[in-house]
C-alpha positions in Angstrom: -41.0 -136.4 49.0 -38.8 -139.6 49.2 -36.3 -138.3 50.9 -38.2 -136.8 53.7 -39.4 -140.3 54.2 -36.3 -141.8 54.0 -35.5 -139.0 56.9 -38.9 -139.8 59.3 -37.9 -143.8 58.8 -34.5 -143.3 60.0 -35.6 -140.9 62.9 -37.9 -143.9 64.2 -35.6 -146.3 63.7 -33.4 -144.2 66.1 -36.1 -143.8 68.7 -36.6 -147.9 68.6 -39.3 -148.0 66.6 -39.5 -151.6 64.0 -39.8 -149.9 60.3 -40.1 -152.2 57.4 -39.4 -151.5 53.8 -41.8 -153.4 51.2 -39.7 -155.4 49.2 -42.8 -156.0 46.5 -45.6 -154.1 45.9 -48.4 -154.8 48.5 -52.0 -153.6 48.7 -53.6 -152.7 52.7 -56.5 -151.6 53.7 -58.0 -151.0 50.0 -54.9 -149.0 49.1 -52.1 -150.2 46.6 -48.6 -149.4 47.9 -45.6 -149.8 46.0 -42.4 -151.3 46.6 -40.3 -149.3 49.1 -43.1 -148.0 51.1 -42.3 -148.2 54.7 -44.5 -150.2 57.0 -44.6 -149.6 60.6 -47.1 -152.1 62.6 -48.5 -151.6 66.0 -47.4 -154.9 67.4 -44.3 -153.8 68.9 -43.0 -152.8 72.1 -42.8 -148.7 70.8 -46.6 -148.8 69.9 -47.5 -145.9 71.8 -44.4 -144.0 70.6 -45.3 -144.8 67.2 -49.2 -143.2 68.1 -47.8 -140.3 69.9 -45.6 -139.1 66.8 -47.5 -140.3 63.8 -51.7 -139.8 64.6 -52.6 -136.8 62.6 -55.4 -135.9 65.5 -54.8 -136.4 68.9 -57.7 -134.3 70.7 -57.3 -132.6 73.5 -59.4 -133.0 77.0 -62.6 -130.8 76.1 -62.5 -129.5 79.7 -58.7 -128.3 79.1 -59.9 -126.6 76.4 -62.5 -125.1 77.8 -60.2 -123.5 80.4 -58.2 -122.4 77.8 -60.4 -120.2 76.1 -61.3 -118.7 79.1 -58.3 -117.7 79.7 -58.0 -116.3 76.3 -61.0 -114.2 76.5 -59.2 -112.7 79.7 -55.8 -111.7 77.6 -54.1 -114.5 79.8 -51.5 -116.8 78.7 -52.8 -120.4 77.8 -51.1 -123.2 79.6 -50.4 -125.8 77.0 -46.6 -126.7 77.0 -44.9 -126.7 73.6 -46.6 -127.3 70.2 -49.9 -127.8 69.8 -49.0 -129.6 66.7 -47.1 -133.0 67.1 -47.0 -135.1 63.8 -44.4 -135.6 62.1 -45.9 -137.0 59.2 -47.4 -133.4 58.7 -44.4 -131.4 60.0 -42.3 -133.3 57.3 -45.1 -133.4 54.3 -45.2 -136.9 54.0 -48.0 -139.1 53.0 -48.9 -141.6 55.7 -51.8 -143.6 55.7 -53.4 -145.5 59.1 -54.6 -149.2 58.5 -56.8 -150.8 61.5 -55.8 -154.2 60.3 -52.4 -156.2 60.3 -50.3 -155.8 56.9 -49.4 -158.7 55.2 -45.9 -157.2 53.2 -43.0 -158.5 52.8 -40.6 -156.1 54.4 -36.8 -156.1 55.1 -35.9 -154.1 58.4 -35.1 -150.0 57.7 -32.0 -148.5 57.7 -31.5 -145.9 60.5 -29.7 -143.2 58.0 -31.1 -140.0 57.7 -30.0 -139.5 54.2 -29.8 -142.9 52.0 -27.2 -142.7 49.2 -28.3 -141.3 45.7 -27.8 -142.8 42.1 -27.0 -141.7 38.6 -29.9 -143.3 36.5 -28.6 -144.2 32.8 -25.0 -144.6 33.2 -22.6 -141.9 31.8 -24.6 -138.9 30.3 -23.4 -137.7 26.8 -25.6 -134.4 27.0 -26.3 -133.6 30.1 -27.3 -134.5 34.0 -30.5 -133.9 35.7 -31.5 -133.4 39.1 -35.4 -133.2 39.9 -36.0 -130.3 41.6 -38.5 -130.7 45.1 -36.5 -132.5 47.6 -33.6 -131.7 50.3 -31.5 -133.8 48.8 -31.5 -131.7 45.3 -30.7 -128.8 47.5 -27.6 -130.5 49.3 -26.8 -131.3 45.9 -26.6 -127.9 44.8 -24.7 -126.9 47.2 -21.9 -129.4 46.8 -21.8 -128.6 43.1 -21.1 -125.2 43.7 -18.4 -125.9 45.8 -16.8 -128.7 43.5 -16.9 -125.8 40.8 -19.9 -127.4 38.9 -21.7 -125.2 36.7 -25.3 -125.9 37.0 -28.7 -124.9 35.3 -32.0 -124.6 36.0 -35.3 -124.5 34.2 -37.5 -121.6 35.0 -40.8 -124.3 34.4 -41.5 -128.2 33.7 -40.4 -130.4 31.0 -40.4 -133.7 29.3 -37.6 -135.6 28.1 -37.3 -138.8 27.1 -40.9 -139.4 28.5 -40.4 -138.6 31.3 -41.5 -135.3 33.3 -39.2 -132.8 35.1 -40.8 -130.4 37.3 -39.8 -126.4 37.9 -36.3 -125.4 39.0 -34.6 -129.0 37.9 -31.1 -128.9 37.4 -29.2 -129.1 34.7 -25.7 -129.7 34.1 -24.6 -129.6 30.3 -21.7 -132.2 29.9 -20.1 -130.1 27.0 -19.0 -127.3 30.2 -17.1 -130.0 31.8 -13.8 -132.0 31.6 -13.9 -136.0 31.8 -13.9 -135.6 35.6 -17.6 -134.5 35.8 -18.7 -138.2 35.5 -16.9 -139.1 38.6 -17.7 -136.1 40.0 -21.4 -136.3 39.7 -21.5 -139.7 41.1 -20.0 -138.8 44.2 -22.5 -135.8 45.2 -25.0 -137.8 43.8 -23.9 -140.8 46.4 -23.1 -138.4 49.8 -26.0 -135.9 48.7 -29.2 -138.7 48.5 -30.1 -137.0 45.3 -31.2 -139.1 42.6 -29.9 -137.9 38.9 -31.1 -139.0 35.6 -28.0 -139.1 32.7 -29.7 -138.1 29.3 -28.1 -138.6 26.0 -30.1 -136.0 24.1 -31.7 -132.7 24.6 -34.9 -133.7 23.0 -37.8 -131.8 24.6 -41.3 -133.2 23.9 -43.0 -130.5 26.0 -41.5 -127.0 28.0 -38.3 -125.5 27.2 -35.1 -127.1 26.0 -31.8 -127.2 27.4 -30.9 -124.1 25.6 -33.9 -121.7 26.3 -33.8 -118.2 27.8 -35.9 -120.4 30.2 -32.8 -122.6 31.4 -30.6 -120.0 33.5 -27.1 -120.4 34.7 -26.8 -120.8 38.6 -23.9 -118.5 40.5 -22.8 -119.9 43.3 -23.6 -117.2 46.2 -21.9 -115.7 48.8 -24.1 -115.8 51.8 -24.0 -113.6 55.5 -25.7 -113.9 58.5 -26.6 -111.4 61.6 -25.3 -112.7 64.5 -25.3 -112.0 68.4 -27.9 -109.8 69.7 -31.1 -108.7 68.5 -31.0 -111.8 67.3 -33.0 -114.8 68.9 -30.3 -117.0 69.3 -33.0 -120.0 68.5 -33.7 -119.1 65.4 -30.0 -117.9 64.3 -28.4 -121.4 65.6 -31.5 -123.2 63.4 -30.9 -121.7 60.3 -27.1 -121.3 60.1 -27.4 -125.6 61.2 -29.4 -126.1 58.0 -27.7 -124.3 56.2 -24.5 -125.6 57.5 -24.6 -128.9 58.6 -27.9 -130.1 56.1 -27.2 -128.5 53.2 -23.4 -128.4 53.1 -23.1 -125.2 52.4 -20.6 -121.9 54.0 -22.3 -118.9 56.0 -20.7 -116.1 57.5 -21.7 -114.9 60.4 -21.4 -111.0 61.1 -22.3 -109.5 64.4 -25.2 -107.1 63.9 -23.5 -103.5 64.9 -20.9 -104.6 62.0 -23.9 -104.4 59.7 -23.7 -100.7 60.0 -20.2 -100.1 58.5 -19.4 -103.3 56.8 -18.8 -103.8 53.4 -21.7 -106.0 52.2 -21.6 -105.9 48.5 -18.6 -109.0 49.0 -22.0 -110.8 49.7 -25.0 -111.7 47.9 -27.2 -112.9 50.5 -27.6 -111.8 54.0 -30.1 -113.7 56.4 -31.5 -111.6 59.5 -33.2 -114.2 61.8 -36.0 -113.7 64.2 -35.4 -111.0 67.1 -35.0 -111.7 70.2 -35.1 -109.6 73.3 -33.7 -106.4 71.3 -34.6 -105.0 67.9 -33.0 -104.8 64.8 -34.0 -101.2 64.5 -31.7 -99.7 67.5 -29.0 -102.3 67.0 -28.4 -100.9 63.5 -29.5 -97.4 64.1 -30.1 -95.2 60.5 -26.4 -95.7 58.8 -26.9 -99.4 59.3 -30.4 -99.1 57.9 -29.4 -97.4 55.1 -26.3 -99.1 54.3 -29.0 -102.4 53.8 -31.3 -100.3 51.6 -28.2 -99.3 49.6 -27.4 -102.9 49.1 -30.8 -104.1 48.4 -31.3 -101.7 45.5 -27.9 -103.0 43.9 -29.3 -106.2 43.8 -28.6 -107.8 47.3 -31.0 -110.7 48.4 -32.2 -109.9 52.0 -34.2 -112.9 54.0 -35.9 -112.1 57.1 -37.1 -115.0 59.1 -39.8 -115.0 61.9 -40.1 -111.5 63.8 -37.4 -110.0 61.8 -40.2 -109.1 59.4 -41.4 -106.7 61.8 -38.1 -104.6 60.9 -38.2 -105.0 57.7 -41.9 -104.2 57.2 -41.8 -100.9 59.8 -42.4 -98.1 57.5 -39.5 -96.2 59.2 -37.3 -99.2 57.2 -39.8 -100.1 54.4 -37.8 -102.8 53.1 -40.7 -104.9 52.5 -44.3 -103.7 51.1 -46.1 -105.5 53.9 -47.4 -104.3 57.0 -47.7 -105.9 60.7 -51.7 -106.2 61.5 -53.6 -105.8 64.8 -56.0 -108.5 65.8 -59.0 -108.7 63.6 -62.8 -107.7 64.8 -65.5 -110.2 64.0 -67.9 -108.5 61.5 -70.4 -108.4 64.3 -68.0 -106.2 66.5 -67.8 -103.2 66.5 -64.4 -101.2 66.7 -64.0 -100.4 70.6 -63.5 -96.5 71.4 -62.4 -95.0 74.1 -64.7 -91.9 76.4 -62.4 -89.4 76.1 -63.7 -85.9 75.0 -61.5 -83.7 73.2 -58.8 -83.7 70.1 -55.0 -84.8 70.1 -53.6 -81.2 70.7 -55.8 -81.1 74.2 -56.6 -84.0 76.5 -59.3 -82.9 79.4 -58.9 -84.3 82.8 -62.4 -85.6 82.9 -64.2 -87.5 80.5 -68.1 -87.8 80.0 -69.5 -90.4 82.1 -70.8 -93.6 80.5 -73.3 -96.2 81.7 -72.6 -100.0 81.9 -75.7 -101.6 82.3 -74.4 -105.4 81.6 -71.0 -107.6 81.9 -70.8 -107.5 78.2 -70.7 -103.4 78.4 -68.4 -103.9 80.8 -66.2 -106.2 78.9 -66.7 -104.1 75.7 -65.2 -101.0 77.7 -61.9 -102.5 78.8 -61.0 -103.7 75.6 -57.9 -102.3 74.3 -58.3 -100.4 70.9 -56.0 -102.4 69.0 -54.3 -105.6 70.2 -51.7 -108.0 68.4 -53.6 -111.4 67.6 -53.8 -114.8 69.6 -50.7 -116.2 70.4 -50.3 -119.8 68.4 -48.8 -122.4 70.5 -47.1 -124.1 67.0 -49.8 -125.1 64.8 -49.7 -126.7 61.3 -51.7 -125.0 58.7 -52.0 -126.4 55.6 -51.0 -124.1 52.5 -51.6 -123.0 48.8 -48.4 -122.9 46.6 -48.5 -120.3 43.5 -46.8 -122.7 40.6 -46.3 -119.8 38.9 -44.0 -118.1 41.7 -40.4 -118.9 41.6 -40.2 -119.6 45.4 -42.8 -122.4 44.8 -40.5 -124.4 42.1 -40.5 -127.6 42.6 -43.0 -127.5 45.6 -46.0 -129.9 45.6 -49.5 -127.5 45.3 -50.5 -127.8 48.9 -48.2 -128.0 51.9 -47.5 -127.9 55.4 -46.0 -125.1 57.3 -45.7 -125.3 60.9 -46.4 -121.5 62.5 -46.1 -120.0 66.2 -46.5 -116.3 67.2 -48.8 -113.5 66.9 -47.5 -112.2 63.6 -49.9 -111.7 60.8 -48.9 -109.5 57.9 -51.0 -108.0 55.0 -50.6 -109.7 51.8 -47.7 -109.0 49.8 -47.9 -106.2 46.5 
């Protein structure tokens, strides 16, 4: 992901930190690195800067720890401030490798840009333009198409042309739909948008579909909503609607939540509902706003929930989603804790049969809860399997890294 590094040198540079760009190739530490790889050493004033948001492993005090879990085994909240998980090189899925010994490269100093300016590759296209699906930039790129009136393709799986390889969900952008103007056009998204696009003067397809195939599929540009104002978690509404907004270039419409209810959604073709907050999306919307979504979904609307608005859309009173919240989960050894309660639903006695606690761990075992939600996670990076044969993982490299706090665990997906 080049432009994600682009992004984490830019960042540093920000923060202080000396970033150099390889002007050759250069090998260090055993490893060959091409030209363009950024080089960061240690002997600089922001050294422990540099350590503090690039090591992949910093442990923590084992007798911290310790407490910790001591504290969890009590149901108590743990006492580590913020994330867990601090490195940006694994936040950002970049590849960043640690070399105990000076590098020799010959480096030129970094820009401190977020987003470096993209180029059109082979001049002015005769067929067609494409844009490798994968990075942010090819995103914001999509997004400023759509709003110069672009119309843009996609393949639905990889492909080679002209030697080279495309991967799933690159766009496409047949010159034939377009006026003269495209050319300039394309430049300048290409330029504001850091996306790098390839002109091609013929459709020739070694391997995958061709530009023509039922595979290829015409993008429409999509109207996009967003709940607003309580339940939501006003974290996780600002968040989104910024990257949506102010990353990606692209409109949303915000919509306070009761408005959900009675508001004509079919105007759009995506509505977001972010995490909850302190309410829930359930009683905010009561059962004509419920329905009015189901309605919507069923004639094709695209409904995102992010974070803890899953809980709303997996409760079976909603059932908008064939998953299902789950309770923490017993270790095979452990058993399922019961309560001493005699008696059935209909008729609970007073008094219950006495019980004998003969150890700590008796004791322990008897004022378990039934069912409890799972560990909290203080923001942890787990590393994750992509399905290349899903169409959310187009594009995606085959392992990531997703960054995950909460209790929220849900049963896999039909």
């Amino acid at each position: 992901d080049q432009a994600g590094a682009n992004k984490l040198a830019g960042l540093l540079v920000q923060q202080g930190v000396e970033v150099g760009v390889a002007n050759e190739a250069f090998r260090a530490c055993g490893s060959s690195y091409d030209a363009g790889s950024y080089v960061i050493n240690l002997s600089q004033p922001a050294k422990r800067l540099v350590r503090t948001l690039l090591d992949t492993d910093v442990p923590i005090d084992a007798e911290f720890m310790a407490e910790q879990e001591r504290r969890r085994a009590k149901d108590l909240n743990d006492q580590i401030y913020d994330v867990t998980a601090w490195s940006l090189p694994l936040m950002m899925n970049i590849e960043a490798d640690a070399c105990n010994r000076a590098v020799s490269a010959d480096v030129r100093p970094a820009s401190s840009d977020l987003v470096l300016p993209g180029e059109v590759a082979g001049g002015t296209a005769r067929v067609a333009y494409l844009v490798p699906w994968g990075e942010a930039t090819a995103v914001r790129f999509l997004a400023r198409a759509f709003r110069a009136g672009i119309k843009v393709k996609s393949s639905d799986l990889e492909f080679t042309n002209n030697g080279r390889r495309y991967p799933t969900g690159t766009l496409i952008i047949d010159v034939a739909d377009h006026d003269e103007s495209l050319h300039a056009t394309v430049r300048e998204i290409a330029a504001s948008s850091g996306a790098n696009v390839v002109a091609v003067n013929d459709g020739w397809v070694t391997d995958g579909p061709n530009f023509g195939s039922n595979n290829v599929v015409l993008h429409n540009a999509p109207k996009v909503a967003m709940a607003w104002d309580e339940p939501t978690w006003s974290y996780s509404a600002g968040n989104t609607r910024f990257v949506i907004e102010r990353m990606f270039d692209y409109p949303v419409t915000a919509i306070r939540t009761d408005r959900l209810a009675t508001s004509d959604l079919d105007r759009y073709q995506v509505l977001i509902l972010p995490a909850q907050g302190y309410g829930e999306y359930a009683s905010e919307l009561g059962e004509e706003g419920i329905q009015n979504l189901r309605t919507w979904v069923a004639n094709g609307g695209v409904l995102i929930g992010i974070g803890t608005a899953n809980r709303f859309l997996a409760d079976p009173e909603v059932d908008l989603i064939s998953i299902r919240r789950e309770n923490a989960a017993l270790e095979e050894d452990e058993e399922e804790p019961g309560g001493t309660a005699s008696g059935d639903d209909d008729e609970v006695e007073p008094t219950v049969d006495g019980t004998y606690l003969t150890s700590v761990e008796d004791y322990e075992s008897a004022v378990s809860p039934d069912s409890e939600s799972p560990d909290w996670q203080d923001g942890i990076i787990a590393r994750a399997d992509v399905d290349p044969d899903h169409w959310l993982g187009a594009g995606v490299a085959s392992t990531i890294n997703v960054v995950y706090n909460g209790t929220d665990i849900y049963t896999p997906i039909k």
